[in-house]
mmCIF file as gemmi writes it, N, C-alpha and C atoms, coordinates in Angstrom:
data_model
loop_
_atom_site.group_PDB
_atom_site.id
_atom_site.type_symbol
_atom_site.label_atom_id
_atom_site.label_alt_id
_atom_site.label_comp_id
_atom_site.label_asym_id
_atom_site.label_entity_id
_atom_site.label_seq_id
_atom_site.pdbx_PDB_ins_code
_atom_site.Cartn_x
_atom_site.Cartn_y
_atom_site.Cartn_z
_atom_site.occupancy
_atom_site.B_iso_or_equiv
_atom_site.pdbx_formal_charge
_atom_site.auth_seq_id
_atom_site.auth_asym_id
_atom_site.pdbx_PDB_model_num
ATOM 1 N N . UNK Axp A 1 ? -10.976 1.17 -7.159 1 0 ? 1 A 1
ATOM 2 C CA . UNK Axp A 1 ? -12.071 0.526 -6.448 1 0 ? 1 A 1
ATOM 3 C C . UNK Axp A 1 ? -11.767 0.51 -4.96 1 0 ? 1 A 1
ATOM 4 N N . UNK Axp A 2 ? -12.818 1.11 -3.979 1 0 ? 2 A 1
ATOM 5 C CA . UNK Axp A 2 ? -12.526 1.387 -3.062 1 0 ? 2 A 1
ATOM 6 C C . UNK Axp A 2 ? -13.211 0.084 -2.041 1 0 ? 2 A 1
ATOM 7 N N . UNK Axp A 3 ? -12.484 -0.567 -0.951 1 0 ? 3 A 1
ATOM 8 C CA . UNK Axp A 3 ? -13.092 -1.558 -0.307 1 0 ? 3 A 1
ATOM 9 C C . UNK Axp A 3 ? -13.881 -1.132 0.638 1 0 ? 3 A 1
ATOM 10 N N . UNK Axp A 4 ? -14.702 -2.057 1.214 1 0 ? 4 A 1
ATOM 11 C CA . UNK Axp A 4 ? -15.729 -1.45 2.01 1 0 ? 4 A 1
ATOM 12 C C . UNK Axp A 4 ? -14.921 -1.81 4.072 1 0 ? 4 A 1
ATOM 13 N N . UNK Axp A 5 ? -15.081 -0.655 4.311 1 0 ? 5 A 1
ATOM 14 C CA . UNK Axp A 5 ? -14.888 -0.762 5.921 1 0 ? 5 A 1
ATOM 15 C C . UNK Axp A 5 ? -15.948 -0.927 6.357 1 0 ? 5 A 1
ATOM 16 N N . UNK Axp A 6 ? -15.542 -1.525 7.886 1 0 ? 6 A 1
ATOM 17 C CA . UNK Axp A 6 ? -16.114 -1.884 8.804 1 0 ? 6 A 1
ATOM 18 C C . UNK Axp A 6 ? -16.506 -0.681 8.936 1 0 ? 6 A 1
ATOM 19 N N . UNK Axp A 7 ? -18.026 -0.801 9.527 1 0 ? 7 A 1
ATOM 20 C CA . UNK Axp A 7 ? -18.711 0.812 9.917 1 0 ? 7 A 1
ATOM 21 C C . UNK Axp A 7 ? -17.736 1.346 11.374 1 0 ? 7 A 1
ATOM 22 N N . UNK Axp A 8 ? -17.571 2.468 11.18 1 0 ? 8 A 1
ATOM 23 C CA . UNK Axp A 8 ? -16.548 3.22 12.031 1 0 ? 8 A 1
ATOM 24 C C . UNK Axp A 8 ? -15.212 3.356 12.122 1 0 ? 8 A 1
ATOM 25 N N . UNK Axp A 9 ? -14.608 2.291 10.869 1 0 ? 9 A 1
ATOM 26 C CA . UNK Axp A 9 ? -13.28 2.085 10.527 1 0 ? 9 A 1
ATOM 27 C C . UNK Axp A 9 ? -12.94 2.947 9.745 1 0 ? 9 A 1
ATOM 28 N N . UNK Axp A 10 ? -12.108 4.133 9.976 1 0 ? 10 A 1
ATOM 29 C CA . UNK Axp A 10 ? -11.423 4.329 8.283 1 0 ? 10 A 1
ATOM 30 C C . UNK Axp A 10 ? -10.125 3.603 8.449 1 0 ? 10 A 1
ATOM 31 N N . UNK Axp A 11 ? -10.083 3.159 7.075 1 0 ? 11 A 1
ATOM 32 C CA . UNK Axp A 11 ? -8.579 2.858 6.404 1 0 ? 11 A 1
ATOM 33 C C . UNK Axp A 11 ? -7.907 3.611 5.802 1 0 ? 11 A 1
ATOM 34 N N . UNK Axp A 12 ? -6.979 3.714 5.626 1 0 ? 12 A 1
ATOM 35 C CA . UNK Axp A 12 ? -6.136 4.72 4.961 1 0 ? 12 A 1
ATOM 36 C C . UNK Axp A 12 ? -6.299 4.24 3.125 1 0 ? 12 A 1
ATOM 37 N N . UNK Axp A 13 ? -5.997 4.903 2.313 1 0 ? 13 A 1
ATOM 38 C CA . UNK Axp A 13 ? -6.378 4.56 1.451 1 0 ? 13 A 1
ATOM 39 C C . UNK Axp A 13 ? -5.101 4.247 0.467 1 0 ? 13 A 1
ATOM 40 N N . UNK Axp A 14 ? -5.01 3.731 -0.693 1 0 ? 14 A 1
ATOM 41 C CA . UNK Axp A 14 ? -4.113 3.823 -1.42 1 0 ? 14 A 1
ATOM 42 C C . UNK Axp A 14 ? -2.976 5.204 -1.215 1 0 ? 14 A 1
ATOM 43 N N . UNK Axp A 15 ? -3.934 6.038 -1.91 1 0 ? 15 A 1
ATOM 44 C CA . UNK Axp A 15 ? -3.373 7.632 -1.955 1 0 ? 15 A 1
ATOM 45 C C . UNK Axp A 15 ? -2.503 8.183 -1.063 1 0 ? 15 A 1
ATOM 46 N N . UNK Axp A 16 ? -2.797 7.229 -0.126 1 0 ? 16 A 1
ATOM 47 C CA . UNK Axp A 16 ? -1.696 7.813 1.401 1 0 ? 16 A 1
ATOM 48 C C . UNK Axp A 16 ? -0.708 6.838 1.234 1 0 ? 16 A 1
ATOM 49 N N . UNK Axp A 17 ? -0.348 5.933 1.067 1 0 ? 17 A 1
ATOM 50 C CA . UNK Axp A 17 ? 0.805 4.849 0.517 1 0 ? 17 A 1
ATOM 51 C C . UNK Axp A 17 ? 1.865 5.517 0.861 1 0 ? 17 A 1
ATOM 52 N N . UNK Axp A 18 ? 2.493 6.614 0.3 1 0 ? 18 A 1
ATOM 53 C CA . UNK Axp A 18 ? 3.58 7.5 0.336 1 0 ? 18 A 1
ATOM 54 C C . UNK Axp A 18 ? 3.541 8.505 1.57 1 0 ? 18 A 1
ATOM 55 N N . UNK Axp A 19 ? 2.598 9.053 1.726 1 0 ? 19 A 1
ATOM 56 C CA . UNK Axp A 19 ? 3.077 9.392 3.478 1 0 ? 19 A 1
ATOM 57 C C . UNK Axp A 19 ? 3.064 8.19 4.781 1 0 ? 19 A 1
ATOM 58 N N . UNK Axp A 20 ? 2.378 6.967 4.126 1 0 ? 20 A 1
ATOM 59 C CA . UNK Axp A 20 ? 2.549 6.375 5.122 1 0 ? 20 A 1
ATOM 60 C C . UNK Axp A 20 ? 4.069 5.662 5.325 1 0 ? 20 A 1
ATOM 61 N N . UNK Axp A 21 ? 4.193 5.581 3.881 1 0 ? 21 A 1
ATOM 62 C CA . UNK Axp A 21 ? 5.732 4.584 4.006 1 0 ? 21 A 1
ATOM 63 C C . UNK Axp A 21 ? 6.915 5.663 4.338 1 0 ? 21 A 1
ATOM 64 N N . UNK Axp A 22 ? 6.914 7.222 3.872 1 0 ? 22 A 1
ATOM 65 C CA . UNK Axp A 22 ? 7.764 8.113 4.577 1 0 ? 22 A 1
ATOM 66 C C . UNK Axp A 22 ? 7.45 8.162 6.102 1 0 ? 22 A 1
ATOM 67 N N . UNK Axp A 23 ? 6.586 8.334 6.625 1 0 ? 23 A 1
ATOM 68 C CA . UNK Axp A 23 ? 6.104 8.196 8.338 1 0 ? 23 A 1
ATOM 69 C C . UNK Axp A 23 ? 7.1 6.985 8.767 1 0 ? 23 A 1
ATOM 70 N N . UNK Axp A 24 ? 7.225 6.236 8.176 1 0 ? 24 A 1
ATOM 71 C CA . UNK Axp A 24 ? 8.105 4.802 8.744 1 0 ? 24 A 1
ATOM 72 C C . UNK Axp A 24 ? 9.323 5.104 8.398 1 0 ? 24 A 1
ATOM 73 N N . UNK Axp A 25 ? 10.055 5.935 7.518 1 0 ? 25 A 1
ATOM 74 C CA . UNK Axp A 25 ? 11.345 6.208 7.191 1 0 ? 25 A 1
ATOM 75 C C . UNK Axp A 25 ? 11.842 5.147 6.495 1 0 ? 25 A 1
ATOM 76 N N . UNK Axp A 26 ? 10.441 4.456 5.298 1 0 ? 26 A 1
ATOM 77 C CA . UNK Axp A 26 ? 11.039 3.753 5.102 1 0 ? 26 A 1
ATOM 78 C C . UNK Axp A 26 ? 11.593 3.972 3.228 1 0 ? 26 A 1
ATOM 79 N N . UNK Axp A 27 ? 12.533 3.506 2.783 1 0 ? 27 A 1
ATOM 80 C CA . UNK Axp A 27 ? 13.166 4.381 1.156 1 0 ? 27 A 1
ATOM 81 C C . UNK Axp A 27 ? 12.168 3.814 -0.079 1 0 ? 27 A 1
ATOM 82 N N . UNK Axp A 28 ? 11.727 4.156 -0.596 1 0 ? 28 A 1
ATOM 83 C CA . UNK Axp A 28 ? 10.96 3.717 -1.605 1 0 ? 28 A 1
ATOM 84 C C . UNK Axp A 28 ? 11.541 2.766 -2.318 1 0 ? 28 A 1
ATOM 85 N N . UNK Axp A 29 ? 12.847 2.131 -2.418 1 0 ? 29 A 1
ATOM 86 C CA . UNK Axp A 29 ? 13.815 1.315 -3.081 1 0 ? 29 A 1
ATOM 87 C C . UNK Axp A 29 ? 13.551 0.09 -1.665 1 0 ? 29 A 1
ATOM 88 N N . UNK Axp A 30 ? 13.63 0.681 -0.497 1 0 ? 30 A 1
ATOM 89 C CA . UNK Axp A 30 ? 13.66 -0.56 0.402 1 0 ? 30 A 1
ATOM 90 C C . UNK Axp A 30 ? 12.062 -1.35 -0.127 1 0 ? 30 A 1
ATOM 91 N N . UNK Axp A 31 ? 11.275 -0.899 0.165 1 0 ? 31 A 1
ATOM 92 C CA . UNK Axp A 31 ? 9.395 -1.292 0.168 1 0 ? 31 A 1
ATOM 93 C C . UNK Axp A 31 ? 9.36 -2.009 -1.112 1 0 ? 31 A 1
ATOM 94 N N . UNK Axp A 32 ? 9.878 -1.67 -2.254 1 0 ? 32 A 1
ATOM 95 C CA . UNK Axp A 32 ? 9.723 -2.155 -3.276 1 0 ? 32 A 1
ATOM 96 C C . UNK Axp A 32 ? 10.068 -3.863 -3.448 1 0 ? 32 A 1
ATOM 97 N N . UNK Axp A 33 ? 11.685 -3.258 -2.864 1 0 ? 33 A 1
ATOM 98 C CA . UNK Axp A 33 ? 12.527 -4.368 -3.121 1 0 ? 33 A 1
ATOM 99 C C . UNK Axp A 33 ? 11.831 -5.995 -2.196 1 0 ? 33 A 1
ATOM 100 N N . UNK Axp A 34 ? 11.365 -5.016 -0.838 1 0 ? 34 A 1
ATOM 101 C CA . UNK Axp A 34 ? 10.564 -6.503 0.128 1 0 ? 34 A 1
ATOM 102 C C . UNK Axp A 34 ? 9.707 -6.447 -0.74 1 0 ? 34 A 1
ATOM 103 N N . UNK Axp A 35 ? 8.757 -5.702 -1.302 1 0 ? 35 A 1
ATOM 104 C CA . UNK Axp A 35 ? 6.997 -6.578 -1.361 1 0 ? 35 A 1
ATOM 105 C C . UNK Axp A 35 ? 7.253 -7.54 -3.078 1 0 ? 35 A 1
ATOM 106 N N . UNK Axp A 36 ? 8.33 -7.293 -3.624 1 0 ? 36 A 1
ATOM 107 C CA . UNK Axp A 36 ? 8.797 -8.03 -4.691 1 0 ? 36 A 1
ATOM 108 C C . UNK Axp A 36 ? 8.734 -7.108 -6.203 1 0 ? 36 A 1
ATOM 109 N N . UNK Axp A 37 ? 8.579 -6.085 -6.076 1 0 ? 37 A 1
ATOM 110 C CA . UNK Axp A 37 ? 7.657 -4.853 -7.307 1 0 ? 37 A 1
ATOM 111 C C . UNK Axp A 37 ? 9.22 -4.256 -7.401 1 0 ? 37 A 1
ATOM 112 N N . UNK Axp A 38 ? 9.122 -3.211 -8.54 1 0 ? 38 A 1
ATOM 113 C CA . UNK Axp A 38 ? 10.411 -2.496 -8.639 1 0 ? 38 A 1
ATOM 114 C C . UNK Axp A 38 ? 9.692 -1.106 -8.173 1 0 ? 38 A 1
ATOM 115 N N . UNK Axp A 39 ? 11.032 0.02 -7.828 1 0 ? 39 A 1
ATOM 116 C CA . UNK Axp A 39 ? 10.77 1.288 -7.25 1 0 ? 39 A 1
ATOM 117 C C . UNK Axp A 39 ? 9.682 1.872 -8.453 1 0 ? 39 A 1
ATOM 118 N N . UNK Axp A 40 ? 9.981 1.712 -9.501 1 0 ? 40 A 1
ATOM 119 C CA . UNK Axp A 40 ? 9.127 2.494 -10.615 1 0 ? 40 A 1
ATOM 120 C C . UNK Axp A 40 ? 7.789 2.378 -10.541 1 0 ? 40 A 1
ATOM 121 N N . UNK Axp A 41 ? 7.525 1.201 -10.356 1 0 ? 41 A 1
ATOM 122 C CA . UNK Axp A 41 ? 6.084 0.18 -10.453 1 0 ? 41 A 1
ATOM 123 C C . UNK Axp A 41 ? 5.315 1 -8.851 1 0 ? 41 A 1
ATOM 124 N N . UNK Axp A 42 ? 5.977 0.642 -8.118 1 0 ? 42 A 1
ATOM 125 C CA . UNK Axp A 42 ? 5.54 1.333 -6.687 1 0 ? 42 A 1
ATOM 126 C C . UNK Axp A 42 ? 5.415 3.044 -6.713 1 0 ? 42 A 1
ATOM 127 N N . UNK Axp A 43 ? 5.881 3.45 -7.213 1 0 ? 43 A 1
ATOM 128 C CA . UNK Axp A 43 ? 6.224 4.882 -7.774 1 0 ? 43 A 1
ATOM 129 C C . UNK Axp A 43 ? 4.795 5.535 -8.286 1 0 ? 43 A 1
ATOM 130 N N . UNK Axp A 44 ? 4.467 4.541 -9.308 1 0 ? 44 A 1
ATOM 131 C CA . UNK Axp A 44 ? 3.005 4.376 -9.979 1 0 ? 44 A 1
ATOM 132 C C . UNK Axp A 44 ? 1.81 4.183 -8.825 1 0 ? 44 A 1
ATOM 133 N N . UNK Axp A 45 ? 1.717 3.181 -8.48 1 0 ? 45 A 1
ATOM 134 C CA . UNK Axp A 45 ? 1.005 2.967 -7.411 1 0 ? 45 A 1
ATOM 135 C C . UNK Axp A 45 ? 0.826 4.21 -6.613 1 0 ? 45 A 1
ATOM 136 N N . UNK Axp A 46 ? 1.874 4.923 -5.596 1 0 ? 46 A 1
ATOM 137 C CA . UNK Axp A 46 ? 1.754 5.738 -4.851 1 0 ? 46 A 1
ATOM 138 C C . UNK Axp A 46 ? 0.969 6.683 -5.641 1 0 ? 46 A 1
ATOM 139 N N . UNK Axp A 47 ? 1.696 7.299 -7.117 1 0 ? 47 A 1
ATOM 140 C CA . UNK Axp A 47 ? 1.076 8.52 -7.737 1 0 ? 47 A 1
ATOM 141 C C . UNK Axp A 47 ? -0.647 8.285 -7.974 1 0 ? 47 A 1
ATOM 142 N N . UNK Axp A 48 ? -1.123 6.894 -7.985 1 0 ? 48 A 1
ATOM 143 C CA . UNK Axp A 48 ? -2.464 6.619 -8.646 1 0 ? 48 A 1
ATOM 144 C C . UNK Axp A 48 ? -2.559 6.258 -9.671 1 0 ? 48 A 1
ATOM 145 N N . UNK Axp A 49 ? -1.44 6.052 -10.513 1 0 ? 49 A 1
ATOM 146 C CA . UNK Axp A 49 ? -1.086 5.689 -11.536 1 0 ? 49 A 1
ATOM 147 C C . UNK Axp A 49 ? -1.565 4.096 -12.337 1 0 ? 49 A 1
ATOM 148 N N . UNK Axp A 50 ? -0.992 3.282 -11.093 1 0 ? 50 A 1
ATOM 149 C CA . UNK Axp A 50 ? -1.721 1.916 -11.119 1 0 ? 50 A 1
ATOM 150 C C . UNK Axp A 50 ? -2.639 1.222 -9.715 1 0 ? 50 A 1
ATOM 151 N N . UNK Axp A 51 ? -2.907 0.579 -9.939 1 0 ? 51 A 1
ATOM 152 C CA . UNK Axp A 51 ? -3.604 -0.136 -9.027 1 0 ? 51 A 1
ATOM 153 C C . UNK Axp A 51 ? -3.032 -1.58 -8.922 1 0 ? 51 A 1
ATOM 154 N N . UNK Axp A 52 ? -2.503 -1.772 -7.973 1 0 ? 52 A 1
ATOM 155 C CA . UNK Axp A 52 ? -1.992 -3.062 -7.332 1 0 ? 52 A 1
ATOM 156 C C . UNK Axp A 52 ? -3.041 -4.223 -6.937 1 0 ? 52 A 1
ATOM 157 N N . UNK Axp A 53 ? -2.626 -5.637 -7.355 1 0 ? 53 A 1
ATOM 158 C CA . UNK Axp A 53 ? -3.206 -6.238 -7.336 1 0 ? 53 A 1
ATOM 159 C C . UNK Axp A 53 ? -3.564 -7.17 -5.736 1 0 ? 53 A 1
ATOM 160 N N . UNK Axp A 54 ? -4.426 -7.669 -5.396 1 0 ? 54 A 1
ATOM 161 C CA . UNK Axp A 54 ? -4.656 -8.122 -3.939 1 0 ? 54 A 1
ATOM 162 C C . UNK Axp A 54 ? -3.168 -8.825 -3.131 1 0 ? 54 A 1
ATOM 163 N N . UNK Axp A 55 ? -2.283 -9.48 -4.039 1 0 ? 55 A 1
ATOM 164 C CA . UNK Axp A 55 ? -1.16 -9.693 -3.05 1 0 ? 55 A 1
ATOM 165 C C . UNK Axp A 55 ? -0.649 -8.662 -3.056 1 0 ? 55 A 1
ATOM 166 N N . UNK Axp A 56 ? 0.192 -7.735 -3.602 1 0 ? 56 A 1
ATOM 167 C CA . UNK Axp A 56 ? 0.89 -6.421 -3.898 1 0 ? 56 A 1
ATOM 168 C C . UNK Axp A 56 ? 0.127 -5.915 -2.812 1 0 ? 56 A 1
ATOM 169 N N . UNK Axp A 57 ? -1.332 -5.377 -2.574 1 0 ? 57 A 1
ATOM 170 C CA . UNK Axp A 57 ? -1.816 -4.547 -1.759 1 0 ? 57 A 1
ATOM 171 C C . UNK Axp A 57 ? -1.658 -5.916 -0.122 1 0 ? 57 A 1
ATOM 172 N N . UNK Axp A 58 ? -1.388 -6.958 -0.085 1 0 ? 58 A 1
ATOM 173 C CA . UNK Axp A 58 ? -1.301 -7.531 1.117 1 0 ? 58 A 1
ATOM 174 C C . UNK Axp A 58 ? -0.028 -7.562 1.584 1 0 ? 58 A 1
ATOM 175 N N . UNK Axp A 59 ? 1.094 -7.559 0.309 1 0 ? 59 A 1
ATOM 176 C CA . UNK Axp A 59 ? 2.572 -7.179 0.717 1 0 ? 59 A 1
ATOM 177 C C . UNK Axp A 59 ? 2.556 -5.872 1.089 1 0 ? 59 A 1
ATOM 178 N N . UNK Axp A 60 ? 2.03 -4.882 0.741 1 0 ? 60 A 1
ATOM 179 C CA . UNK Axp A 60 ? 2.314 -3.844 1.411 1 0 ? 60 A 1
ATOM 180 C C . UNK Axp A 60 ? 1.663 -3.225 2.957 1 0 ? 60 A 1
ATOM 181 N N . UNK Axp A 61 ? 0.664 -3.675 2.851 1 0 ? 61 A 1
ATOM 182 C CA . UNK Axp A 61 ? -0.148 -3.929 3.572 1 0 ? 61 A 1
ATOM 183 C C . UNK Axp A 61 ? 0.714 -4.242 5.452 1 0 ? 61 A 1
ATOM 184 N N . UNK Axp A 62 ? 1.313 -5.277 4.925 1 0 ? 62 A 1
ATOM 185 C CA . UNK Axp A 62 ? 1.936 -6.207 5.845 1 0 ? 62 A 1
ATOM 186 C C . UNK Axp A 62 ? 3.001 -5.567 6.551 1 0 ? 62 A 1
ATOM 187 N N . UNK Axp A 63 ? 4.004 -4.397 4.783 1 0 ? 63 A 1
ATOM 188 C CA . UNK Axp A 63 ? 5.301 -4.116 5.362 1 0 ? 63 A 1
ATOM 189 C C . UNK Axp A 63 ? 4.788 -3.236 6.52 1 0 ? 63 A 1
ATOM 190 N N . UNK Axp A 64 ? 3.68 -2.43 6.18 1 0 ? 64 A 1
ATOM 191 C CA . UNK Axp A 64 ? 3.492 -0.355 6.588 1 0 ? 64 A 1
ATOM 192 C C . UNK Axp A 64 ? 2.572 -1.243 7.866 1 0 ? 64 A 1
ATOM 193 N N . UNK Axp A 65 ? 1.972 -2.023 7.939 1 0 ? 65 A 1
ATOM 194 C CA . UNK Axp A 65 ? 1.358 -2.525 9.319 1 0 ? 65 A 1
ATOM 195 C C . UNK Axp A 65 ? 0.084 -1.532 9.257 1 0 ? 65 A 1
ATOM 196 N N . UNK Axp A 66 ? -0.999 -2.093 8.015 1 0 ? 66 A 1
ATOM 197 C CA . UNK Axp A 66 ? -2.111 -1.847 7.797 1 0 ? 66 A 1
ATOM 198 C C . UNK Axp A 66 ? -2.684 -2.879 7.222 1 0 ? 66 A 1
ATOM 199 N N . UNK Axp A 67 ? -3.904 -2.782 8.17 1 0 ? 67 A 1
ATOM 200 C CA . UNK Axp A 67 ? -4.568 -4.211 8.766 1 0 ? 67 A 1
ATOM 201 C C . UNK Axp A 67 ? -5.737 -4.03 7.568 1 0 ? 67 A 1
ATOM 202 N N . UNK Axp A 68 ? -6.127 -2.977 7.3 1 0 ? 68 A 1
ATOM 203 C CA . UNK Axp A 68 ? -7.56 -3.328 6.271 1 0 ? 68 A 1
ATOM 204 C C . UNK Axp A 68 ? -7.042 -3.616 4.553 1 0 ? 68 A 1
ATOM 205 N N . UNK Axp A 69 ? -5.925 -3.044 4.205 1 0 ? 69 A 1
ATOM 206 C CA . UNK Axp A 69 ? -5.504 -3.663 3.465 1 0 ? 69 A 1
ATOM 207 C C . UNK Axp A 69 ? -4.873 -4.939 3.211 1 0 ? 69 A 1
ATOM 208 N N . UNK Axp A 70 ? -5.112 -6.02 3.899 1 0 ? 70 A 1
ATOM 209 C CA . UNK Axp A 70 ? -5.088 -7.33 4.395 1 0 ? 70 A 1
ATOM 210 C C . UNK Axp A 70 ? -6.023 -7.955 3.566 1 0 ? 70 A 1
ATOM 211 N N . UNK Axp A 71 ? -6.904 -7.233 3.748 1 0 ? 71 A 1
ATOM 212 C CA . UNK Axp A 71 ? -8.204 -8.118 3.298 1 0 ? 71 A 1
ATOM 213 C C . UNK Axp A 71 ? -8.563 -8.342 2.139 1 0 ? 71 A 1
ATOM 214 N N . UNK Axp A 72 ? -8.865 -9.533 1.426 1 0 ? 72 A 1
ATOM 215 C CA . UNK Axp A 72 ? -8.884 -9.94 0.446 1 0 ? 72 A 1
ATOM 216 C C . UNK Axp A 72 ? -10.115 -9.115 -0.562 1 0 ? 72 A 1
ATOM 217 N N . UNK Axp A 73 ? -9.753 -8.828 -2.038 1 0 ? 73 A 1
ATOM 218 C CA . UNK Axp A 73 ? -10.489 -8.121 -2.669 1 0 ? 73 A 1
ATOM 219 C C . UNK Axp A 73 ? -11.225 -8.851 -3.533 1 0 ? 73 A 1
């Protein structure tokens, strides 16, 4: 389920999760371990596998410093 942007905003979307958190250099074991999830679970997520729930998407949100995933679903 895709959230709605502000007209003229794109957000990055789930699907990018994994280039965004490699862009930061950050280890897939580190991201996990802050937003409270295990590497596997996040693993899922990145692939599309699962869908994270509104805190999960605000912990991550928070680590990668993306503001539309903030917003409550």
């Amino acid at each position: 389920m895709r959230h709605a942007a502000a007209p003229g905003q794109i957000l990055p979307g789930l699907d990018q999760l994994r280039s965004l958190r490699e862009g930061k250099g950050i280890a897939i074991e580190a991201l996990a371990r802050t937003v409270g999830i295990s590497p596997s679970y996040l693993a899922l997520i990145e692939s599309g596998e699962r869908q994270p729930d509104a805190a999960i998407r605000r912990s991550l949100a928070w680590e990668l410093t993306v503001p539309g995933w903030r917003d409550e679903s």
